[in-house]
DOVO-201530 format. One line per field, with one value per residue (C-alpha): x, y, z; residue number from 1. Coordinates in nm, 3 decimals, always signed. Layout:
! residues N
px <- X,...
py <- Y,...
pz <- Z,...
resi <- NUM,...
END
This chain:
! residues 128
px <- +2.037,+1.880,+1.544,+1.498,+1.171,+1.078,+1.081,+1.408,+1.762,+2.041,+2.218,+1.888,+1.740,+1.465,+1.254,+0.853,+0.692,+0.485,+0.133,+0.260,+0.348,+0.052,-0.210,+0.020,+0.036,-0.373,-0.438,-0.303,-0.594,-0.860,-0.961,-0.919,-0.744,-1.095,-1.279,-1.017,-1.040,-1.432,-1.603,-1.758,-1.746,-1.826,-1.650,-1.490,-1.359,-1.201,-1.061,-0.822,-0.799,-0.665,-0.405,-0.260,-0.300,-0.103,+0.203,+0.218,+0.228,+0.474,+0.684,+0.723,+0.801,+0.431,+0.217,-0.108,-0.248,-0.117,-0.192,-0.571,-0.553,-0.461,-0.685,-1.062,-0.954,-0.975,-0.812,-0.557,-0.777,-0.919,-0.582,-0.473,-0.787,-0.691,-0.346,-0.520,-0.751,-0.484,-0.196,-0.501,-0.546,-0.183,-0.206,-0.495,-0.323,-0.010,-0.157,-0.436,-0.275,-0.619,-0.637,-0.745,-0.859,-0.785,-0.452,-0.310,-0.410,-0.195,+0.144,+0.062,+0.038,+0.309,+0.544,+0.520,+0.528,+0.855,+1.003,+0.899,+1.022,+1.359,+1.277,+1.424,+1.066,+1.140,+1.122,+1.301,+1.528,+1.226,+1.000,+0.985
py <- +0.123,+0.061,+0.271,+0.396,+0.410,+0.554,+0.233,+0.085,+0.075,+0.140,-0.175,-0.440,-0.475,-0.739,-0.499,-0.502,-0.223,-0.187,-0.246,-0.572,-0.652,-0.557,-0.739,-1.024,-1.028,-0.945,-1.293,-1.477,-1.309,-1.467,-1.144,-0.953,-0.631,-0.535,-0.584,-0.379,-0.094,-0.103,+0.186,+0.021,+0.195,-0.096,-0.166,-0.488,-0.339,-0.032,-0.315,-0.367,-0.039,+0.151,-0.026,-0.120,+0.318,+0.339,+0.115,+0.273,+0.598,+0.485,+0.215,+0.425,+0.798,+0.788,+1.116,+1.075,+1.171,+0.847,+0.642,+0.714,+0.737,+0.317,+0.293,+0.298,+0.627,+0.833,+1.186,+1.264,+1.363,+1.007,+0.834,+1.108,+0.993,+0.599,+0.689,+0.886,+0.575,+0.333,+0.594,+0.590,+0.205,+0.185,+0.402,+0.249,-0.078,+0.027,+0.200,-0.063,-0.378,-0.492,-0.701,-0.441,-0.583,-0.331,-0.260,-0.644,-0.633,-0.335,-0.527,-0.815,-0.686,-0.422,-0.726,-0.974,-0.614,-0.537,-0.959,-0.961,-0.657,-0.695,-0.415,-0.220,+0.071,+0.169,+0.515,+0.720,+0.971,+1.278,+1.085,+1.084
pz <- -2.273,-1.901,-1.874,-1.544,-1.342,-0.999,-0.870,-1.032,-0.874,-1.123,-1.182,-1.197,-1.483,-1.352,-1.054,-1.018,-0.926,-0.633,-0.776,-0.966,-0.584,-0.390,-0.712,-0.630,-0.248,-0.235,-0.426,-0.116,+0.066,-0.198,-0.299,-0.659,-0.768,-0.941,-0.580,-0.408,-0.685,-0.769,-0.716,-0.355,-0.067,+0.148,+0.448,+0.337,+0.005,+0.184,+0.471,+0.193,+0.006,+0.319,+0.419,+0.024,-0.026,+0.343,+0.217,-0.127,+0.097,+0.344,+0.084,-0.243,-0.387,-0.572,-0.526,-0.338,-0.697,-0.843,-0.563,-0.563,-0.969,-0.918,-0.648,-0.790,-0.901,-0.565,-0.548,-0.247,-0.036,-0.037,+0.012,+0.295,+0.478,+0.459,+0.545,+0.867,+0.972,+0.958,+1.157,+1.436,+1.414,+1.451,+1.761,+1.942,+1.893,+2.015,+2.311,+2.455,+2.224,+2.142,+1.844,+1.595,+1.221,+0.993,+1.169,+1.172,+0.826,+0.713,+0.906,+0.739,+0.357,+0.472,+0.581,+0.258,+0.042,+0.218,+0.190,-0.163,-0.312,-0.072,+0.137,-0.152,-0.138,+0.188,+0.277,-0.003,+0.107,+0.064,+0.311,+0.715
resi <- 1,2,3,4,5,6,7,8,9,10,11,12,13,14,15,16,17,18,19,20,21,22,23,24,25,26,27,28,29,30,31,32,33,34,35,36,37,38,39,40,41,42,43,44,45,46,47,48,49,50,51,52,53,54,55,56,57,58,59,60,61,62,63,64,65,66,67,68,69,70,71,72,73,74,75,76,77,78,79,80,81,82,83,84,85,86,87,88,89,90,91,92,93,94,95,96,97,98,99,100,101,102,103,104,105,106,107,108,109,110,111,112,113,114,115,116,117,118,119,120,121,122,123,124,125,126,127,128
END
């Protein structure tokens, strides 16, 4: 008998879910899932947390509770507000097309997240 998760598709027995992904994908960056979910509030820890709390947003059907609960243990509020920053780095990058750091960062984890789990999290059926 096949369990099913959130983050399965009927028919595959072999999926990874999201956070697997993202500890995987952050390791190409030299950096650590403990660094990225410490309890820091410095700027270069949260240059990473934003954007991976933005894709798991954007990419999966997790509440903003379970998000921030993987996350260094924020609550929603916490992830709403990274989801906010990088939606305004999006636009100012978009509008002037200034190189923008924490922006390029987001495409780029967003893009390998998206080629290594087959584009398969993509905005479920429930999200705009």
């Amino acid at each position: 008998m096949t369990t099913l998760s959130a983050y399965s598709i009927p028919g595959i027995n072999n999926y990874r879910d999201p956070i697997s992904l993202l500890k995987q994908i952050v390791t190409d960056f030299n950096v650590t899932w403990e660094f990225i979910t410490s309890d820091s509030r410095k700027k270069e820890v949260l240059m990473f947390r934003q954007p991976i709390q933005t894709i798991l947003i954007r990419n999966t059907n997790m509440c903003l509770r379970e998000i921030g609960e993987v996350t260094a243990g924020r609550n929603h509020c916490t992830v709403l507000y990274s989801k906010k920053v990088i939606e305004q780095s999006e636009y100012l990058y978009n509008r002037t097309r200034r190189k923008n750091k924490s922006y390029l960062l987001y495409e780029e984890l967003e893009t390998k997240f998206l080629e290594m789990s087959g584009g398969r999290f993509k905005y479920w059926p429930d999200r705009k």
